[in-house]
C-alpha angles and dihedrals in degrees: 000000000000123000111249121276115262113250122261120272094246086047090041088055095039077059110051104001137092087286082070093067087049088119092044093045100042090050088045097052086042094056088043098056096040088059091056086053094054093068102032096061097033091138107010095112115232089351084092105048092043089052086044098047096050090055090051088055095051088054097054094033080065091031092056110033093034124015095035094048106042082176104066088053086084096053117094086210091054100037093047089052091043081052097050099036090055090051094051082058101051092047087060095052099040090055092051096031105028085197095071075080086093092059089065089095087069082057099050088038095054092043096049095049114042103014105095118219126312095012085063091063085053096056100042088053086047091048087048101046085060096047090053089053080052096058097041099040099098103033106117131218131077127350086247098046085051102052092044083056091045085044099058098039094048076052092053099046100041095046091040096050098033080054101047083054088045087060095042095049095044077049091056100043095050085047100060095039081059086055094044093046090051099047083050088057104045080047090059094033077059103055086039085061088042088051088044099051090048094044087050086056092046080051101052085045097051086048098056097043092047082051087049089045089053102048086049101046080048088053102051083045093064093044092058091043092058095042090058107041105020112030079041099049095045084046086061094036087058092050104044083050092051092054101052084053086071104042095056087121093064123054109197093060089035085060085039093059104035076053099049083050099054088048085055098042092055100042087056090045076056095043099053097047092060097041087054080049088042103226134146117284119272093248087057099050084056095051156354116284095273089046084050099050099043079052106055089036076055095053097035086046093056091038097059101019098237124127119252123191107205110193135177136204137186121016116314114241143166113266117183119280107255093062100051086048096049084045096048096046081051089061088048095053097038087051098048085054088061098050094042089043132000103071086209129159105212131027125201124202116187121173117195129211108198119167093260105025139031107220133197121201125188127199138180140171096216129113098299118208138232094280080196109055112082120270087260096057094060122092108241105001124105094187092226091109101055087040093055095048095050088063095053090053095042095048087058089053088257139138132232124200125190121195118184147146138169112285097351092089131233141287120190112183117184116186130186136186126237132237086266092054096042088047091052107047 
């Protein structure tokens, strides 16, 4: 909340200014000028007591609807019949004594300062009217020379105080609507503050969940890194091992699997440095994502001895990285399930170039596997492969399919849109 708004400068001087001694003074100036009367009339007969008594009135006209009701003083109806009743009195005085001119400041005092807009106009013309009878009372000359001279100074008085009052009153009023307008404002540079502060804490929050997005999507990165070079390479590593176990007898495929082993053993050492680095695989860097893919079907073919069929369509063209990476990593996968579980005999890898999307399809003859039942009800599979697999694709706005049945084989297909797709929809 704002603080309120200081008072107006004419408000501000009606408070604490000269206006605020306008009882004192008013008594003051009335006691003065009766005791100049008193003199003046000693032996004029009645001329004394009616003097007297209009001041009297005047007295106990102020004592009564001012001094005595404070709490009138705050009501526009009151304040506007004390206003008009004193200048009636003074009127009176000023036309028998010229010299209650000088009380006239009572009048503009009392007008200015509790006489609301547009009353106050009318006391201060009242106040000056008399003012002006005052100055003109005693000229001599004709009567008409005497009421033109009444008449403009009545016209000078009245335009130059009614003015003055006009000027005050505009002051005031602008005054106020600067006051207005900057409370307004600190009132709007608060509730900036207020939006500021909130949208620091947004922010903050946005900020911490985007850090603690991060850290997960890095972490599921790594899982799936290490699932496809590591957890694959010592799988083939096992097996070739394994393998090696059994043909002890005979030298020459006990050298062909400790080789094919080492070979293992070194391409995963590869793998998993770029994967903490985070570049591209090795089989990317050499080519473009069909080269890739023929190369590693090559390698995986002569490893475990079973037939793959790589074929393109469409026309081969660049995609961005991060989808012939998630792609190729999908045909590792997809081929290090065969080998750990389908028994097949033959594999076959398309990839697919369409105007809009790059797909990858996956095919084997082998044992195939309920594609229904959970990950954990399978023999042999521990799901996080396929898992795996499926957020790469997905990330990338993809989709991954999975057909399967027992003993008709599997087909994965992933397939990805390109920059243009993804720009367009």
């Amino acid at each position: 909340m704002s603080e309120p708004a200081a008072p107006s400068r004419l408000v501000a001087w009606q408070r604490q200014g000269p206006l605020n001694l306008v009882p004192y003074g008013a008594y003051v100036l009335l006691t003065a000028l009766t005791a100049l009367t008193l003199p003046w009339h000693k032996g004029h007969g009645f001329a004394l007591p009616v003097d007297v008594s209009l001041c009297a009135l005047a007295a106990l006209w102020m004592f009564w609807m001012f001094t005595l009701h404070p709490g009138w003083q705050r009501s526009a109806a009151r304040m506007g019949v004390f206003v008009a009743g004193l200048i009636l009195i003074m009127a009176a005085l000023v036309i028998r004594d010229p010299w209650f001119g000088f009380f006239t400041p009572a009048g503009y005092a009392f007008s200015i300062k509790y006489l609301p807009w547009p009353s106050r106009q009318a006391g201060v013309a009242g106040t000056a009217t008399v003012a002006a009878i005052s100055q003109t009372w005693g000229i001599n000359g004709t009567i008409a020379f005497h009421v033109a001279m009444c008449v403009l100074a009545m016209a000078i008085n009245v335009g130059a105080t009614c003015s003055l009052t006009w000027f005050l009153w505009t002051s005031d009023k602008q005054d106020q609507e600067r006051k207005r307008a900057l409370a307004e404002l600190n009132e709007a540079n608060e509730r900036l503050e207020a939006t500021i502060a909130e949208n620091d804490g947004l922010h903050r929050q946005l900020l911490t969940q985007a850090r603690e997005a991060g850290i997960l999507d890095e972490r599921r990165r790594m899982a799936r890194e290490i699932h496809d070079t590591l957890a694959q390479g010592l799988t083939g590593i096992v097996t070739q091992l394994q393998a090696a176990e059994q043909a002890a007898a005979d030298p020459e495929r006990w050298q062909r699997h400790v080789t094919a082993a080492t070979r293992l053993a070194r391409d995963s050492l590869t793998e998993a440095r770029r994967s903490v680095h985070a570049l591209r695989p090795q089989p990317l860097e050499e080519g473009r994502l069909s080269e890739a893919l023929a190369g590693v079907a090559e390698r995986w073919a002569g490893l475990h001895g079973i037939p793959v069929q790589v074929t393109t369509t469409g026309t081969g063209r660049p995609v961005q990285p991060e989808v012939e990476f998630a792609l190729l990593r999908a045909a590792q996968e997809a081929l290090a399930n065969v080998a750990k579980h389908a028994r097949a005999t033959r594999v076959g890898l398309t990839v697919s170039y369409m105007d809009s999307e790059v797909a990858l399809d996956v095919r084997d003859d082998g044992v195939g596997f309920d594609a229904v039942a959970p990950a954990p009800a399978r023999p042999g599979h521990d799901g996080f492969g396929l898992v795996a697999m499926r957020q790469r694709i997905e990330d990338l706005a993809g989709t991954l399919q999975v057909e399967s049945e027992p003993g008709g084989g599997t087909a994965i297909s992933a397939c990805v849109p390109t920059v243009t797709a993804v720009a367009r929809s």
